[in-house]
N, C-alpha and C positions, 0 to 999 in steps of 0.2 A: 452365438456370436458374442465375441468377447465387446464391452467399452474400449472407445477408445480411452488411453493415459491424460487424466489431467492432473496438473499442481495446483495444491491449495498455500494459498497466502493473505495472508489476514493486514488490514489496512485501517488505521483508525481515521473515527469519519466522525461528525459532528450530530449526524441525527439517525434517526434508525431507519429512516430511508435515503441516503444516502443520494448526493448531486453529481454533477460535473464537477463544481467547486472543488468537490470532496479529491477529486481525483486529480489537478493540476500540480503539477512540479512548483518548485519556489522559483523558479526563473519564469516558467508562466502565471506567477502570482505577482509577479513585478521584485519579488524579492531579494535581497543581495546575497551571496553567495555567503554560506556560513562554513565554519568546520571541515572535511573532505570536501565540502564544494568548491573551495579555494582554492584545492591545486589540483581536482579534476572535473573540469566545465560539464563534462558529462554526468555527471552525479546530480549538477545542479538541474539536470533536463529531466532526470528521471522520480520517480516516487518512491518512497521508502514501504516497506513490508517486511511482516515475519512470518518464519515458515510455522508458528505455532499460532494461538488465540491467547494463551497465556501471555506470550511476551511481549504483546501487542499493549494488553490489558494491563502488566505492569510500567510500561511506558507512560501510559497514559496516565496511571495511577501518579506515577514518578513524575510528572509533568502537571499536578494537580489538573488534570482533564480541561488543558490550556488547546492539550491539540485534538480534543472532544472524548463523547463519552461512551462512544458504543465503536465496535469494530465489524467492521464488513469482510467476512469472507469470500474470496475471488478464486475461481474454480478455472484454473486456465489449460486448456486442449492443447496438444500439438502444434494444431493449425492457427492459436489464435495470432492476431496480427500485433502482438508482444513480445518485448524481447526481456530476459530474464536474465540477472547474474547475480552471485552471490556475493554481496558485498560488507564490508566493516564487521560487528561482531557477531558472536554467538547467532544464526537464526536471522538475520537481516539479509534483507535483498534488495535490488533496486531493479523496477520495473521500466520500461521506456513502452508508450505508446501511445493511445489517443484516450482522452478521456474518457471519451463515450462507448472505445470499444473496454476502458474496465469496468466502467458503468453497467454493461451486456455482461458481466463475467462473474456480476455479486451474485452468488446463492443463497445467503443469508446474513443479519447482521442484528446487530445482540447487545445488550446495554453493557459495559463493563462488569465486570462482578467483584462484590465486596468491595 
């Protein structure tokens, strides 16, 4: 019996276990819409992700680990109740769902390196 298909996507989170917190959109952080969030509302509902751990880690890195220090990888099946698209550069994507169901979705999550 084969696995079912899941995609992996890497999310930087603030601690190595990772919250709900971790998981909300800048529009459910009360947030103003920043960059592509400006002229698409939908961007601003969803969470950012890359299809690596590298380019997760150099973000952060880039961002002197303002948006934390470790990243969560999120293991998503067919069936999960998210919706995926590949968005802005290189590896980024924007996830929409519920916090709690990517919260069920970490496999594992890992301090930044170097």
């Amino acid at each position: 019996m084969t696995e079912p298909r899941a995609l992996a996507f890497f999310r930087i989170v603030r601690d190595r276990r990772p919250t709900r917190q971790d998981f909300l959109s800048n529009k459910d952080r009360g947030l103003p819409p920043r960059g592509p969030e400006i002229d698409d509302p939908a961007e601003w509902a969803g969470i950012s992700v890359f299809d690596t751990r590298e380019r997760a880690e150099r973000l952060a890195r880039r961002r002197n680990f303002a948006l934390g220090a470790f990243v969560a990888e999120l293991r998503i099946p067919d069936d999960a109740p998210v919706v995926v698209r590949k968005t802005f550069g290189p590896g980024h994507h924007t996830l929409w769902g519920a916090p709690e169901a990517f919260l069920a979705l970490v496999v594992d999550t890992r301090p930044v390196a170097g």
